[in-house]
C-alpha positions in Angstrom: 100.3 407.8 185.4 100.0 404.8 183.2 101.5 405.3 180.0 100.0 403.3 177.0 100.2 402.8 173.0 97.9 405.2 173.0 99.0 408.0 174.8 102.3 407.9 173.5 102.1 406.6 169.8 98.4 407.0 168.4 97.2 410.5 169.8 100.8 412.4 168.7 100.5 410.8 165.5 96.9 412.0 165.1 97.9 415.6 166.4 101.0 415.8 163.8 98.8 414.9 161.3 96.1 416.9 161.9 98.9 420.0 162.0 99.8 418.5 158.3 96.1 419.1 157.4 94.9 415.6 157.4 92.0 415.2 159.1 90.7 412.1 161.5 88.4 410.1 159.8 86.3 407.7 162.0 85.1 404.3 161.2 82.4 404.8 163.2 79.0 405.3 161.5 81.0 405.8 158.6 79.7 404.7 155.3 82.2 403.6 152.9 82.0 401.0 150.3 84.0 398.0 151.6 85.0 396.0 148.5 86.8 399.1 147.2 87.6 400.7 150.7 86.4 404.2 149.0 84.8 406.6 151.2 81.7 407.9 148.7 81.2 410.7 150.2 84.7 412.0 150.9 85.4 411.0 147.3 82.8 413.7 145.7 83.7 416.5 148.0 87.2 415.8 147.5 86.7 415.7 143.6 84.3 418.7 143.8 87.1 420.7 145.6 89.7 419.7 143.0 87.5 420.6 140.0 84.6 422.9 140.9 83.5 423.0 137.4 82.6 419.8 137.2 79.3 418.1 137.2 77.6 415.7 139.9 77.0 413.5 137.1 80.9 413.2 135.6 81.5 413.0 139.5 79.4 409.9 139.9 80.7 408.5 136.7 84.5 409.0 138.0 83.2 407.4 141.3 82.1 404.1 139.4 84.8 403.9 137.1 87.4 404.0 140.0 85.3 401.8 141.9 84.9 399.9 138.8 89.1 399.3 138.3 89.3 398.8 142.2 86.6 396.0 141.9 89.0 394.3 139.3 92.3 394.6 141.1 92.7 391.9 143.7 93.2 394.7 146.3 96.6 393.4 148.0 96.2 389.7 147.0 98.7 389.9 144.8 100.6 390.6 147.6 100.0 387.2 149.3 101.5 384.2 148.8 100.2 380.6 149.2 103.1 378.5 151.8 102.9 375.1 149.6 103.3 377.2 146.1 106.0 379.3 147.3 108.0 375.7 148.8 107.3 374.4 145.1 108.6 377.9 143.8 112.0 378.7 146.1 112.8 374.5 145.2 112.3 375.5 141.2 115.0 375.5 139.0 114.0 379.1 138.2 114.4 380.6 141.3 117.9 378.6 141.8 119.1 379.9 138.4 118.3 383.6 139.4 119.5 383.4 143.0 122.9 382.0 141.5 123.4 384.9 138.9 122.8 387.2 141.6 124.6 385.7 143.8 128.1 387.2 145.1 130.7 384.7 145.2 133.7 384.7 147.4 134.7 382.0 149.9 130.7 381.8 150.2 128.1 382.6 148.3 127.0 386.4 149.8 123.0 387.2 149.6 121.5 390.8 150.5 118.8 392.5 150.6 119.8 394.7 147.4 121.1 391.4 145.6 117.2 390.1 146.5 115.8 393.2 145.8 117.0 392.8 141.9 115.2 389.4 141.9 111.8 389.8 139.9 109.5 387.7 141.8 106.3 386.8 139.6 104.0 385.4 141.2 100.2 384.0 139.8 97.0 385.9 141.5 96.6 384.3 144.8 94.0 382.3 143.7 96.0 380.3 141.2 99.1 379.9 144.0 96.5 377.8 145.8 95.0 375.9 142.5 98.8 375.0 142.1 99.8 374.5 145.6 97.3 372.1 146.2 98.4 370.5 142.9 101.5 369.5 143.6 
């Protein structure tokens, strides 16, 4: 018996979750609206099961407005980062000053993953990244 990723990662993941009361959710002929990733349909039942008092209509208008705040967020892009900004960043006096005064200093400077994990990292919508990438 040939053993694959399926048989031995994706279906027992499936099962467990299906015993946790998820349930399996297929892409195909599904209808979901993709610059939001919200499945409309599972959205209103899911609503209506929370609050059975509500109406269609306040449903609806939930469903745009979180469409609506979904279709503002970058979705994840923030999350990216552009290679030539973040050379231009990690060279900046900025960074340099945090990374020393995080630093750990004994016959070498010491850097972790908790010392990097106090570092706050802000970083321009992806967009910009690339404006000033490709600036400089």
């Amino acid at each position: 018996m040939k053993f694959t990723e399926d048989s031995r990662v994706k279906i027992p993941a499936l099962l467990h979750l299906n015993r946790l009361g998820y349930r399996y959710l297929s892409l195909k002929g599904a209808t979901w609206d993709q610059h939001s990733n919200i499945f409309p349909t599972v959205f209103r039942d899911s609503l209506q099961k929370i609050n059975p008092a509500a109406k269609p209509d306040e449903i609806e208008r939930t469903l745009q407005e979180v469409s609506l705040l979904l279709d503002n967020e970058d979705l994840g892009k923030s999350d990216q980062s552009y290679h030539k900004f973040m050379a231009f960043y990690l060279r900046s006096k900025t960074f340099r000053k945090a990374m020393d005064n995080n630093a750990v200093m004994t016959l070498r400077c010491s850097l972790n993953e908790q010392i990097f994990s106090y570092l706050d990292l802000l970083l321009p919508d992806f967009n910009e990244q690339v404006k000033i990438g490709d600036f400089l």
